[in-house]
PyMOL Python script that loads the backbone (N, CA, C, O; Angstrom):
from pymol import cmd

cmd.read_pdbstr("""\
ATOM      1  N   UNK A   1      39.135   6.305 -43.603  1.00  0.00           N
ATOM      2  CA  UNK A   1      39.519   5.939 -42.263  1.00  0.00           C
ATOM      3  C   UNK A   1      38.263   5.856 -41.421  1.00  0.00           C
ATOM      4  O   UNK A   1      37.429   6.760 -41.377  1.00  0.00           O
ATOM      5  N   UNK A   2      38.175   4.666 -40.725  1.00  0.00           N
ATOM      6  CA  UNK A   2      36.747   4.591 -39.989  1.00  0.00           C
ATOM      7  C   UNK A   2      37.520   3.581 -38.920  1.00  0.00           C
ATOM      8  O   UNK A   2      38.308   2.699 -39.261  1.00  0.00           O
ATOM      9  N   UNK A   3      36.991   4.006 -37.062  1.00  0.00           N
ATOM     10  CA  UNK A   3      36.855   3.461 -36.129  1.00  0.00           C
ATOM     11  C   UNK A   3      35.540   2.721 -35.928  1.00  0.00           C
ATOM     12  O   UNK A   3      34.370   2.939 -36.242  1.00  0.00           O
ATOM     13  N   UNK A   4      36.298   1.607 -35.178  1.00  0.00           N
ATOM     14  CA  UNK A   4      35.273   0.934 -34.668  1.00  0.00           C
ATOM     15  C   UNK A   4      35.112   1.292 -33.266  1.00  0.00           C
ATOM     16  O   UNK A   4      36.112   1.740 -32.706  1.00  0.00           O
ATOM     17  N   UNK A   5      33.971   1.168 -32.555  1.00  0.00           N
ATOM     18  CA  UNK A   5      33.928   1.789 -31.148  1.00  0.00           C
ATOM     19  C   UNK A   5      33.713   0.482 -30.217  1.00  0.00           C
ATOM     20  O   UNK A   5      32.618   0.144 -29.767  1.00  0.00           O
ATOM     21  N   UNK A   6      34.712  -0.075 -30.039  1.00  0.00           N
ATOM     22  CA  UNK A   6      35.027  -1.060 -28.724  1.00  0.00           C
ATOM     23  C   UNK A   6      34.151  -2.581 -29.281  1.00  0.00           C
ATOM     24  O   UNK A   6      33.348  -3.210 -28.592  1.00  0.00           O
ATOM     25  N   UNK A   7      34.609  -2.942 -30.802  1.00  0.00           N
ATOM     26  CA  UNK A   7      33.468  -4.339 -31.053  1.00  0.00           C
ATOM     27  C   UNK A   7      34.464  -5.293 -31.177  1.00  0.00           C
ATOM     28  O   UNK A   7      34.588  -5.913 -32.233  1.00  0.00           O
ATOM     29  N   UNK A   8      35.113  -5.466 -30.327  1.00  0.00           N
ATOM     30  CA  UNK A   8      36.443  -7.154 -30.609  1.00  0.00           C
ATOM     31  C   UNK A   8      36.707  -7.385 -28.570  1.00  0.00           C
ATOM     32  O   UNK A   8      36.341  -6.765 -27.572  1.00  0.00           O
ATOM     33  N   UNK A   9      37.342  -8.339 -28.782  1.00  0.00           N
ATOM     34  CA  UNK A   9      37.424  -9.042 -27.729  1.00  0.00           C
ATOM     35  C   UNK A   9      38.444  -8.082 -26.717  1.00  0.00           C
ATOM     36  O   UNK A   9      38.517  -8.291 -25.506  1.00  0.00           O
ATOM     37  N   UNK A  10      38.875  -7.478 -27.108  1.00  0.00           N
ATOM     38  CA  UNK A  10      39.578  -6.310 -26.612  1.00  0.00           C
ATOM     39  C   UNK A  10      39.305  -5.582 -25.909  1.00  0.00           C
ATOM     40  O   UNK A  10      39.851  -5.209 -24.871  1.00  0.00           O
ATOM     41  N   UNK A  11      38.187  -5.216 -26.524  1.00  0.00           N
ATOM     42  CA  UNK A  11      37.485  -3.639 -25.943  1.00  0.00           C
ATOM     43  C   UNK A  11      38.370  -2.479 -26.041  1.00  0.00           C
ATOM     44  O   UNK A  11      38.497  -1.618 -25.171  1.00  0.00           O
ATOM     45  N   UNK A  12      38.959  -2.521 -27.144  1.00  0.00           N
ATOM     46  CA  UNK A  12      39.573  -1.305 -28.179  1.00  0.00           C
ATOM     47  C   UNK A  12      39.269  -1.103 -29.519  1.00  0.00           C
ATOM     48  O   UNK A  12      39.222  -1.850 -30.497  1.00  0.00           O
ATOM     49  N   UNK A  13      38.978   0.649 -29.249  1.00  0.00           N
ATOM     50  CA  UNK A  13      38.786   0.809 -30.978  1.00  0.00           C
ATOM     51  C   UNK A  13      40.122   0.510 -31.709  1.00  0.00           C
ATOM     52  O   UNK A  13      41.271   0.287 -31.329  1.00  0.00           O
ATOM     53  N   UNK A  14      39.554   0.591 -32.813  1.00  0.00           N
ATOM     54  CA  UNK A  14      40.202  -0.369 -33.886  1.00  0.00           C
ATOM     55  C   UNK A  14      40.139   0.796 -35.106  1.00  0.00           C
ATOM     56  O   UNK A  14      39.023   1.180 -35.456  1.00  0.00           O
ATOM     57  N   UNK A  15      41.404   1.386 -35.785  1.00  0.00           N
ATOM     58  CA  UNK A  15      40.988   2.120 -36.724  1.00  0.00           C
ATOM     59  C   UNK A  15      41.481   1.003 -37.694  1.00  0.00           C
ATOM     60  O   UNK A  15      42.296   0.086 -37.603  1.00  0.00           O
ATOM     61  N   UNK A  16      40.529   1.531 -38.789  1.00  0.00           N
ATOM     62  CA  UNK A  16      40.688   0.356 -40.088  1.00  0.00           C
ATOM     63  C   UNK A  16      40.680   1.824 -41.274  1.00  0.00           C
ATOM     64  O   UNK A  16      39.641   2.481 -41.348  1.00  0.00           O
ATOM     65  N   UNK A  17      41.764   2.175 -42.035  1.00  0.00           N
ATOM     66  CA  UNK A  17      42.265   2.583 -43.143  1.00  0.00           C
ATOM     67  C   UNK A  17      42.315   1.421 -44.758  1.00  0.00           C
ATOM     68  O   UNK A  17      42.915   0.404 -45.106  1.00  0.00           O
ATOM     69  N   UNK A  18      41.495   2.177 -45.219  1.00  0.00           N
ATOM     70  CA  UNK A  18      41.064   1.927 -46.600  1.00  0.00           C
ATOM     71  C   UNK A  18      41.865   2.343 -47.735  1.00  0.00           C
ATOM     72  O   UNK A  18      42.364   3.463 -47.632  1.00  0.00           O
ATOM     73  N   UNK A  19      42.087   1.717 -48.749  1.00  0.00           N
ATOM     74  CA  UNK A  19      42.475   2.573 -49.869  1.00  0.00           C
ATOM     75  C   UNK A  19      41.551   2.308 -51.137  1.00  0.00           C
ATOM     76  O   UNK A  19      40.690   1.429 -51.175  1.00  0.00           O
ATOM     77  N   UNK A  20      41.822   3.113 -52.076  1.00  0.00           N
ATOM     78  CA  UNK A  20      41.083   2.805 -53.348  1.00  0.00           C
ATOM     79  C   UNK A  20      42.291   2.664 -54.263  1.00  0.00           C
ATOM     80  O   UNK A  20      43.435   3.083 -54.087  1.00  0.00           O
ATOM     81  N   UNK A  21      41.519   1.633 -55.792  1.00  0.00           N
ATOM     82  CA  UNK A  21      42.713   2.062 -56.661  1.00  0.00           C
ATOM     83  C   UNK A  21      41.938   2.170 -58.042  1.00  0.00           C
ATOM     84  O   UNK A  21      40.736   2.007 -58.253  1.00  0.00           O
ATOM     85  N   UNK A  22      42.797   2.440 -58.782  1.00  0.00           N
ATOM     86  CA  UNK A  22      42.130   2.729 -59.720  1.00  0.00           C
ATOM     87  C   UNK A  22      40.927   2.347 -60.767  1.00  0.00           C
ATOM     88  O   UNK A  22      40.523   3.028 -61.710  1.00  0.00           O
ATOM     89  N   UNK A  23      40.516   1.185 -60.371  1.00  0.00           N
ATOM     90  CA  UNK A  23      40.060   0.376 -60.790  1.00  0.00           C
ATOM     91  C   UNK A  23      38.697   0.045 -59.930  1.00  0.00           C
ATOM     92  O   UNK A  23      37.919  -0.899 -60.071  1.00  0.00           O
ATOM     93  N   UNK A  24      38.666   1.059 -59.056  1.00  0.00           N
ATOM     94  CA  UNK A  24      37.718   1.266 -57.969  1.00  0.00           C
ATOM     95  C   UNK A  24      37.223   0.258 -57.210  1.00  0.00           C
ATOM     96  O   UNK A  24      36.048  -0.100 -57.128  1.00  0.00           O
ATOM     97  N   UNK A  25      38.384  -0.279 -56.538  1.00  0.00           N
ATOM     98  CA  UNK A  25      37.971  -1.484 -55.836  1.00  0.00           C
ATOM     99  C   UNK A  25      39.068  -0.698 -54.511  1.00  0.00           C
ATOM    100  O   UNK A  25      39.954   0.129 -54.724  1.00  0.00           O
ATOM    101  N   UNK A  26      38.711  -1.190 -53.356  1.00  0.00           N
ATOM    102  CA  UNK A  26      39.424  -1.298 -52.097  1.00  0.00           C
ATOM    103  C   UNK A  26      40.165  -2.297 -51.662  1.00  0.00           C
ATOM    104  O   UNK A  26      40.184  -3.391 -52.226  1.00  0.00           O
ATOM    105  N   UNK A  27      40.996  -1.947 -50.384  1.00  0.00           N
ATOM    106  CA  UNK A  27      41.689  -2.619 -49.861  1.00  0.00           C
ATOM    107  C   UNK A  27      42.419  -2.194 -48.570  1.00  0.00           C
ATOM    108  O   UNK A  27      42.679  -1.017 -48.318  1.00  0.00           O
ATOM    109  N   UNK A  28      42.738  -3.258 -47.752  1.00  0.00           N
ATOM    110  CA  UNK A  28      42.822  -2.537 -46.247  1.00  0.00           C
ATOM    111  C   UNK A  28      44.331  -2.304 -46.561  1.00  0.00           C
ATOM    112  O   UNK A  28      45.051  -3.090 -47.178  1.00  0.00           O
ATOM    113  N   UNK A  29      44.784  -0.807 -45.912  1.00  0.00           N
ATOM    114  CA  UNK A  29      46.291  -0.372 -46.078  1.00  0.00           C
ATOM    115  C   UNK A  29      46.450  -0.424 -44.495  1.00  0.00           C
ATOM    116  O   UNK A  29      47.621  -0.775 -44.352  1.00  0.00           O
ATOM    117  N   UNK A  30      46.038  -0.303 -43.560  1.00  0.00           N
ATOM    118  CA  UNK A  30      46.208  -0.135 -42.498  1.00  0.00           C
ATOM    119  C   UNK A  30      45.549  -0.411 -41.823  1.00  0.00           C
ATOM    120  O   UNK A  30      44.429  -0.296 -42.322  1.00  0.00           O
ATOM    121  N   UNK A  31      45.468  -1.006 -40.156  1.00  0.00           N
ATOM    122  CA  UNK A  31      44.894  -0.544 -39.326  1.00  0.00           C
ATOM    123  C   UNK A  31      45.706  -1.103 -37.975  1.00  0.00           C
ATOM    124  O   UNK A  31      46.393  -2.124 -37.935  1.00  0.00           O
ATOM    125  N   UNK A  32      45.447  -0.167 -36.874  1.00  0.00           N
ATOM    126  CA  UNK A  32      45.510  -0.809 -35.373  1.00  0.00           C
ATOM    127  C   UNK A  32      44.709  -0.623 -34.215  1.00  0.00           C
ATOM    128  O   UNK A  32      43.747   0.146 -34.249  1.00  0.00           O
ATOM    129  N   UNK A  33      45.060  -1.344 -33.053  1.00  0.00           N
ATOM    130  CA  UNK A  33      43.969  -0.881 -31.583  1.00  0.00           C
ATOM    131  C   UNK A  33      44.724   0.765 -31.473  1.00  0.00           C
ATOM    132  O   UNK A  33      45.759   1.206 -31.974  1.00  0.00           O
ATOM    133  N   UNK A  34      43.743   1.356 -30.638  1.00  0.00           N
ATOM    134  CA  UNK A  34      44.186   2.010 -29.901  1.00  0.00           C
ATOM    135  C   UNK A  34      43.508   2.495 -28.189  1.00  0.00           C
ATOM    136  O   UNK A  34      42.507   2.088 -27.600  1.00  0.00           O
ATOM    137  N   UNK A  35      44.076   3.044 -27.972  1.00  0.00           N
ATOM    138  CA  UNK A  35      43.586   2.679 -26.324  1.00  0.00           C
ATOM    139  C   UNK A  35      42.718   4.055 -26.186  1.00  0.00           C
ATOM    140  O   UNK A  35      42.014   3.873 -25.192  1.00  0.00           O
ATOM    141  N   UNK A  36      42.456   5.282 -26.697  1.00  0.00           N
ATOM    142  CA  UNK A  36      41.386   5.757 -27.212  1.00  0.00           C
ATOM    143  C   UNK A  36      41.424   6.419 -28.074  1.00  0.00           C
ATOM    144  O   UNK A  36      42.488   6.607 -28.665  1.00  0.00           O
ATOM    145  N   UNK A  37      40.046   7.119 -28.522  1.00  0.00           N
ATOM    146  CA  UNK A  37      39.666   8.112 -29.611  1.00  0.00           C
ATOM    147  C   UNK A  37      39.770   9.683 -29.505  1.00  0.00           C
ATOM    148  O   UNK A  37      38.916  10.530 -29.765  1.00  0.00           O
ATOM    149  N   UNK A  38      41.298   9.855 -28.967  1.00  0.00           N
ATOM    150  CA  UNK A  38      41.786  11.446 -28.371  1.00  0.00           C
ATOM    151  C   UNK A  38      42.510  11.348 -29.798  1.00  0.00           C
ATOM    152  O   UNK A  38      42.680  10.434 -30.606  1.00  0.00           O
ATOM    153  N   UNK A  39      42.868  12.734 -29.741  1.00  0.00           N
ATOM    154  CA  UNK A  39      43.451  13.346 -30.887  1.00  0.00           C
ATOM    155  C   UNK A  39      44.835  12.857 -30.837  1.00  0.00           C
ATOM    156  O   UNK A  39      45.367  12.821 -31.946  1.00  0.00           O
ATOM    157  N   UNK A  40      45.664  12.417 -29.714  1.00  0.00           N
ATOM    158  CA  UNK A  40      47.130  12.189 -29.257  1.00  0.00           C
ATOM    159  C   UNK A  40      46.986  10.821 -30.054  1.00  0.00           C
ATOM    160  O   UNK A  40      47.621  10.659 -31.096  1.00  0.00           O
ATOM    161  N   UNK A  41      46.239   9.953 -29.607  1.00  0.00           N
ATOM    162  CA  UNK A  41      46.256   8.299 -30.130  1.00  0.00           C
ATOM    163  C   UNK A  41      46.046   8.319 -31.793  1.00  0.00           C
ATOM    164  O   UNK A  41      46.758   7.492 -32.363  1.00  0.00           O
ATOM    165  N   UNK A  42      45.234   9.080 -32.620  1.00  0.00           N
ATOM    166  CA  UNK A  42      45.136   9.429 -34.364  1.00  0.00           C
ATOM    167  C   UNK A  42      46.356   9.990 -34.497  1.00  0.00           C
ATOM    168  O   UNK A  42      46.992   9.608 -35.479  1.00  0.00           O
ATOM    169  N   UNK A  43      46.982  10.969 -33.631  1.00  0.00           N
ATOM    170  CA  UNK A  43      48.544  11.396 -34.335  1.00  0.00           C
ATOM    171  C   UNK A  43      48.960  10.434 -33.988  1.00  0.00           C
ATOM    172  O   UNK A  43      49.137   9.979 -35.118  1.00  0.00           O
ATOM    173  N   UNK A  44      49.424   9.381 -33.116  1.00  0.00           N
ATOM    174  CA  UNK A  44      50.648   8.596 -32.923  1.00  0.00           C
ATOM    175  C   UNK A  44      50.123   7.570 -34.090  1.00  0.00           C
ATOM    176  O   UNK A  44      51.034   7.145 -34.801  1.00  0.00           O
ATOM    177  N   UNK A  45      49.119   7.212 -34.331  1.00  0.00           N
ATOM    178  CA  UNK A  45      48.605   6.182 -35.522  1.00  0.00           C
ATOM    179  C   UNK A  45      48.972   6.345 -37.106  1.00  0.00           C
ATOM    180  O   UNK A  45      49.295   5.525 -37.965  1.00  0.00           O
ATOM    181  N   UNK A  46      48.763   7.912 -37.119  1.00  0.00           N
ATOM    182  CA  UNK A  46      48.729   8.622 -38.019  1.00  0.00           C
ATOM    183  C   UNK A  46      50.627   8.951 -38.644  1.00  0.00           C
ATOM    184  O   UNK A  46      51.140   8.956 -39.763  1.00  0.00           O
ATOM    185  N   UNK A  47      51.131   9.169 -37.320  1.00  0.00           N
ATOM    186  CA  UNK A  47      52.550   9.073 -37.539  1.00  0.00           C
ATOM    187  C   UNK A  47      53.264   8.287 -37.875  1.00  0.00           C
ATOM    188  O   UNK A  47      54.313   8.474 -38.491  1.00  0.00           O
ATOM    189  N   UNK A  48      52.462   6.504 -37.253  1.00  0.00           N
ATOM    190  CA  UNK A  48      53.498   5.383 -37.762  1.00  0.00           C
ATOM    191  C   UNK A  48      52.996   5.165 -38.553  1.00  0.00           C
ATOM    192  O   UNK A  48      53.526   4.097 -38.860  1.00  0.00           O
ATOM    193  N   UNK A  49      52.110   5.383 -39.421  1.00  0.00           N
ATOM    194  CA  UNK A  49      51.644   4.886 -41.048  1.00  0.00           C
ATOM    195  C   UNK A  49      52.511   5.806 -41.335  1.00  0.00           C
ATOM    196  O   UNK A  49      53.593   5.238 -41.487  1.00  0.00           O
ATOM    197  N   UNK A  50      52.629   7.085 -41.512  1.00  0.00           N
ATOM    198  CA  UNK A  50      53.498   8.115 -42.367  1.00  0.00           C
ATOM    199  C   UNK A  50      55.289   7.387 -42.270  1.00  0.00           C
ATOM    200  O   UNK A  50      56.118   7.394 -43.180  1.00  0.00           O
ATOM    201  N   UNK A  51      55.400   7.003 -41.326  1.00  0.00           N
ATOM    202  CA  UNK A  51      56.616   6.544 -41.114  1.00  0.00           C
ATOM    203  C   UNK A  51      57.289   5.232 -41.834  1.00  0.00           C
ATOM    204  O   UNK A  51      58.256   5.133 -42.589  1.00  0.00           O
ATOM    205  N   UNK A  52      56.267   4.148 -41.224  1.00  0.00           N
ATOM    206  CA  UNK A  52      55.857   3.093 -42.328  1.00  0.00           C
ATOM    207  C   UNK A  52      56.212   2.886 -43.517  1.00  0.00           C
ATOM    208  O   UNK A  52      56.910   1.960 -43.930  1.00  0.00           O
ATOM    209  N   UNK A  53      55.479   4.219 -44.433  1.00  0.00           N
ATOM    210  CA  UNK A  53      55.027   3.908 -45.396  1.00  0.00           C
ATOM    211  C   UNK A  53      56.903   4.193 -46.528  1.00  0.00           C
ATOM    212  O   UNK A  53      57.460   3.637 -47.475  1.00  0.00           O
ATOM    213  N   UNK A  54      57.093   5.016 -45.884  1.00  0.00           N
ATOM    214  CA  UNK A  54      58.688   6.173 -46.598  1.00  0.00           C
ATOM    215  C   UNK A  54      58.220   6.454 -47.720  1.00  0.00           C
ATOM    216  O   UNK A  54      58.876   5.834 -48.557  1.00  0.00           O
ATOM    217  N   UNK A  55      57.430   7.062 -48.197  1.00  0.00           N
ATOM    218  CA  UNK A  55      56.501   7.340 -49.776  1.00  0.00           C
ATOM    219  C   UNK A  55      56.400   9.474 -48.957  1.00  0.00           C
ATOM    220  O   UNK A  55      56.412  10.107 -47.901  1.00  0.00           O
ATOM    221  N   UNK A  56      56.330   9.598 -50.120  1.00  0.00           N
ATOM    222  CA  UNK A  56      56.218  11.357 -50.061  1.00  0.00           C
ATOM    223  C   UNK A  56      54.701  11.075 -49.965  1.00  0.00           C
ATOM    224  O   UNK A  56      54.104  10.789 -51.002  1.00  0.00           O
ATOM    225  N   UNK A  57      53.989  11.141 -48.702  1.00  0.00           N
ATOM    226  CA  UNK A  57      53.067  11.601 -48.807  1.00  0.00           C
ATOM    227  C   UNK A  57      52.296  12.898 -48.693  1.00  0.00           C
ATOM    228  O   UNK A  57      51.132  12.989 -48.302  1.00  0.00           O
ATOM    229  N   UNK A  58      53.104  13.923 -49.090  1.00  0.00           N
ATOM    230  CA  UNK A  58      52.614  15.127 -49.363  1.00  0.00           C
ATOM    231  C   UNK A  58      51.397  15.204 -50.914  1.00  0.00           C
ATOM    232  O   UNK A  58      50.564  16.050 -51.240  1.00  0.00           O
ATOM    233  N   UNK A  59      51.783  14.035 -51.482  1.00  0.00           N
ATOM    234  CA  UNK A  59      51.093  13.944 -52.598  1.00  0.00           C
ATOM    235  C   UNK A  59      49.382  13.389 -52.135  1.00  0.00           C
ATOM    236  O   UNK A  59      48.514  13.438 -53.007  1.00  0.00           O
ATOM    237  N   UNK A  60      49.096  12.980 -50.991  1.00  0.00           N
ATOM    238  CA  UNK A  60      48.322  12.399 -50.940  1.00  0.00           C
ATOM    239  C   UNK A  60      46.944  13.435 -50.483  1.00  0.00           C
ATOM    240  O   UNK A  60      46.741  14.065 -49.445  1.00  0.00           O
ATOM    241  N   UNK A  61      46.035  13.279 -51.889  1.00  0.00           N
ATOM    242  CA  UNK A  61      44.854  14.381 -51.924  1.00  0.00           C
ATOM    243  C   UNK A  61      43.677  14.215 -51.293  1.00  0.00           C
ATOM    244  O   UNK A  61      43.390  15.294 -50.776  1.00  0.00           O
ATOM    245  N   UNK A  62      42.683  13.242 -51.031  1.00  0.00           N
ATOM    246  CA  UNK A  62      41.966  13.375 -50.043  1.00  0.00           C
ATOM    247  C   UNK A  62      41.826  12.368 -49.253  1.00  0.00           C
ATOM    248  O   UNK A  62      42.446  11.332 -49.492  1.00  0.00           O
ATOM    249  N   UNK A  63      41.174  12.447 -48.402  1.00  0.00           N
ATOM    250  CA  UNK A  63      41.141  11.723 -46.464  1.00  0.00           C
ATOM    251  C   UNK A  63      39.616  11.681 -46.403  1.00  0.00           C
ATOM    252  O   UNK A  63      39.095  12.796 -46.386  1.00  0.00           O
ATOM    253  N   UNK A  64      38.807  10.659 -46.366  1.00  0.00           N
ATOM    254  CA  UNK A  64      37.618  10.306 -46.124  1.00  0.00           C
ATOM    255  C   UNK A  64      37.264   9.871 -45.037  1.00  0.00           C
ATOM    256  O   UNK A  64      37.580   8.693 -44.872  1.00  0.00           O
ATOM    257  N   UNK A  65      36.467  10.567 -43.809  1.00  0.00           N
ATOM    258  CA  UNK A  65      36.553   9.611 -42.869  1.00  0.00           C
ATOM    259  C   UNK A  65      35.125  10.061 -42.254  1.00  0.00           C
ATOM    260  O   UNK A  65      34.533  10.763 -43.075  1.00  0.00           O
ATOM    261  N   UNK A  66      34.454   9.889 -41.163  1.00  0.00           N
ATOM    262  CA  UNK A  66      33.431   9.878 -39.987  1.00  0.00           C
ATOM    263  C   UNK A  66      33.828  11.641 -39.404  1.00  0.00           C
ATOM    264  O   UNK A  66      34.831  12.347 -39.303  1.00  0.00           O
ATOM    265  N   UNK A  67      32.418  11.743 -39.147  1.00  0.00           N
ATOM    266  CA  UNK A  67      32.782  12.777 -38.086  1.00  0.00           C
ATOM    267  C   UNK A  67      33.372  12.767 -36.616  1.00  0.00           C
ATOM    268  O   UNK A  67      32.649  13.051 -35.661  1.00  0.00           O
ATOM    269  N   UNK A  68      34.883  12.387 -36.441  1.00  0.00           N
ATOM    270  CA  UNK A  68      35.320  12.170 -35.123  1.00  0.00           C
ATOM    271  C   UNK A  68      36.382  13.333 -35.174  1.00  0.00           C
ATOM    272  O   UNK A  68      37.327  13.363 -35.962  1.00  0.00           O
ATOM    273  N   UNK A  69      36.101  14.267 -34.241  1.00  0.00           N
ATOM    274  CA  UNK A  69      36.797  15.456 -33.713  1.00  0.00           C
ATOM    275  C   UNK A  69      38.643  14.735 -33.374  1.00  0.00           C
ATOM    276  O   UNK A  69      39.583  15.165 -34.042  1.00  0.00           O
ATOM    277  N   UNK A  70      38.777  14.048 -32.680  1.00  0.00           N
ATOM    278  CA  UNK A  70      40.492  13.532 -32.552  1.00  0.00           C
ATOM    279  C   UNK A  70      40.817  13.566 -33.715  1.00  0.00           C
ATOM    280  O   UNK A  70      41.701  14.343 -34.074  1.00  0.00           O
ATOM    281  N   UNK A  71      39.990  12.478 -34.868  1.00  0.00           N
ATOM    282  CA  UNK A  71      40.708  12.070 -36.434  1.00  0.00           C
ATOM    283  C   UNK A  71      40.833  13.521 -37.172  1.00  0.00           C
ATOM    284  O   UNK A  71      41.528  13.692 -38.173  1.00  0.00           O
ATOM    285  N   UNK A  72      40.286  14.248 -36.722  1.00  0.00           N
ATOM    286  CA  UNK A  72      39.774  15.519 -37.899  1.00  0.00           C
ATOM    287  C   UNK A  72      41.343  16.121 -37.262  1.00  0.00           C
ATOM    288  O   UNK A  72      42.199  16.388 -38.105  1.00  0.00           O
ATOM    289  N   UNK A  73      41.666  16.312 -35.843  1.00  0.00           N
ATOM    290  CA  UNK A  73      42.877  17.221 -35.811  1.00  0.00           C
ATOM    291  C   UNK A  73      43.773  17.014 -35.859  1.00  0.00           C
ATOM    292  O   UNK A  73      44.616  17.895 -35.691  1.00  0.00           O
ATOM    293  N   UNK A  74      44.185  15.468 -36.169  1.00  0.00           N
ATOM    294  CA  UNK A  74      45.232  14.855 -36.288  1.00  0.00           C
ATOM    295  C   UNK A  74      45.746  14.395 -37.900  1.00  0.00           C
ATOM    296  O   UNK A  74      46.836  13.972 -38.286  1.00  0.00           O
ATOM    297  N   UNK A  75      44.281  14.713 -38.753  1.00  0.00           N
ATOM    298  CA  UNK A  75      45.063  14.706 -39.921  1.00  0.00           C
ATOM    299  C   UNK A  75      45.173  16.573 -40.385  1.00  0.00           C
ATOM    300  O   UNK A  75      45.537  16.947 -41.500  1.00  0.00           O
ATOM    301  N   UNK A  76      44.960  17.072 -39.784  1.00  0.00           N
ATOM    302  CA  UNK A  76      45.104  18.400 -40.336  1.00  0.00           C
ATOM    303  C   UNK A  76      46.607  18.635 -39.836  1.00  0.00           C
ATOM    304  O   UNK A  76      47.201  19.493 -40.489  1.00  0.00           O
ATOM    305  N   UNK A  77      47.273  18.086 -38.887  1.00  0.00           N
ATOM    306  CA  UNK A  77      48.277  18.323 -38.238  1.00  0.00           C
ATOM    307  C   UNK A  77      48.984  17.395 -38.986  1.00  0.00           C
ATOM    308  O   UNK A  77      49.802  17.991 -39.687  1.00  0.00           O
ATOM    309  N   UNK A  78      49.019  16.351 -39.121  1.00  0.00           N
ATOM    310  CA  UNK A  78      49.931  15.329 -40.086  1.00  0.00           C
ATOM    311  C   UNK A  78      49.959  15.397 -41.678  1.00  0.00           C
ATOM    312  O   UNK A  78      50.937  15.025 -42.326  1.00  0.00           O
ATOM    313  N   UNK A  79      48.632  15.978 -42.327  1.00  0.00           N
ATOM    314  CA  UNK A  79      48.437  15.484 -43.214  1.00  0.00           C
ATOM    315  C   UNK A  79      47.670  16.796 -44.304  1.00  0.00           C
ATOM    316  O   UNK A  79      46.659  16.758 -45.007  1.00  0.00           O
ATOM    317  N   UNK A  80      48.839  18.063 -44.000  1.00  0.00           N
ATOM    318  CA  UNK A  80      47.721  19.471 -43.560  1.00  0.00           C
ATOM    319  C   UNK A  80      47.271  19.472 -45.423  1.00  0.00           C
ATOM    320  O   UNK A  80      46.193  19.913 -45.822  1.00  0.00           O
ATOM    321  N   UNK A  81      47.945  19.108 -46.000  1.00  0.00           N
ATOM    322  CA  UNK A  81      47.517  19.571 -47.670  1.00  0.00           C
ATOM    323  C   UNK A  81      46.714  18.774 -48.265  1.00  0.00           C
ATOM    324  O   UNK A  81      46.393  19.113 -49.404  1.00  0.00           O
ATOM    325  N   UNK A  82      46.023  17.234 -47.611  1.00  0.00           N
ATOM    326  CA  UNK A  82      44.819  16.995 -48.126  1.00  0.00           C
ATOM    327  C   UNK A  82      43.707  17.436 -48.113  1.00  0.00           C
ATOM    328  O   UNK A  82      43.459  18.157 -47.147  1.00  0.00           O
ATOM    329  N   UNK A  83      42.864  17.269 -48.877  1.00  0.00           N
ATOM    330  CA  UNK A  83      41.649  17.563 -48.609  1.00  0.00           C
ATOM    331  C   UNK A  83      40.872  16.880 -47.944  1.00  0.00           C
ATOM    332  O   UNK A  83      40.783  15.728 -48.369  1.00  0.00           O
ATOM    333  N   UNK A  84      39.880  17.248 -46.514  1.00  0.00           N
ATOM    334  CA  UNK A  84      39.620  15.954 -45.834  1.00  0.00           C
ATOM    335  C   UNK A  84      37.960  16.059 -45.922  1.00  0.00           C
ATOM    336  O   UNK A  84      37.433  17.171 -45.900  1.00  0.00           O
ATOM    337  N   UNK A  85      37.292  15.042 -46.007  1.00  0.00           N
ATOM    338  CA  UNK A  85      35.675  14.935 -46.631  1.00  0.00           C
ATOM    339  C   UNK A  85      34.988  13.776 -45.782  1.00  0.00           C
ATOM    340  O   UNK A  85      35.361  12.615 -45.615  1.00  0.00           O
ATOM    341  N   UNK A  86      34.185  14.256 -45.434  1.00  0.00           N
ATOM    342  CA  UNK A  86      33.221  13.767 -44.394  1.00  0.00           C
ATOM    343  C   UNK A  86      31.990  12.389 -45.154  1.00  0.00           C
ATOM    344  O   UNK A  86      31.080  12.666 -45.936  1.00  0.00           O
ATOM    345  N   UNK A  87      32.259  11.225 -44.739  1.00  0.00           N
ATOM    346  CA  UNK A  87      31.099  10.466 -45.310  1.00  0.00           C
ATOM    347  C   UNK A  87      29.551  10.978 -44.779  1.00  0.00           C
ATOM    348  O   UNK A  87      29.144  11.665 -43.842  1.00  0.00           O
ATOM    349  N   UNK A  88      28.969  10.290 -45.847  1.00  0.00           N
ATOM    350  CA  UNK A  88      27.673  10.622 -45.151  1.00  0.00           C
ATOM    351  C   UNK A  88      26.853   9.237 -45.391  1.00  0.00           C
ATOM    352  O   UNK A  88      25.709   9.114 -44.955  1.00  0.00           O
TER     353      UNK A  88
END
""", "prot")
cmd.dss("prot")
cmd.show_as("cartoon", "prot")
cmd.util.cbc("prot")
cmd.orient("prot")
């Protein structure tokens, strides 16, 4: 999961959600604007993908993302049994 910080005609970040598959290639599973980078706007984002998706995602093991304090408390709150890992 990686934001963009205000680069489209908008002037809204933009989270863009990644997936991998097995075969180690990517692909975009998600993304939308949001009107900012508070912890309230990653849960409501965070909620309609979970909602979205109707898949048990309790299964889902780790969360890769940026160091952004909102994303970090909003998947611990949505998403508390992954493991979440910081790019570098």
């Amino acid at each position: 999961m990686d934001n963009t910080y205000k680069m489209n005609r908008y002037k809204l970040p933009l989270l863009h959600i990644v997936g991998v598959t097995l075969w180690h290639t990517t692909f975009t599973f998600a993304y939308c604007f949001m009107s900012t980078e508070g912890s309230m706007d990653y849960t409501w984002a965070l909620e309609a993908l979970k909602d979205a998706l109707h898949i048990n995602l309790e299964q889902l093991n780790v969360i890769v993302t940026d160091n952004e304090d909102g994303l970090e408390n909003a998947i611990e709150d949505i998403f508390p049994n992954a493991k979440h890992q910081l790019c570098t």
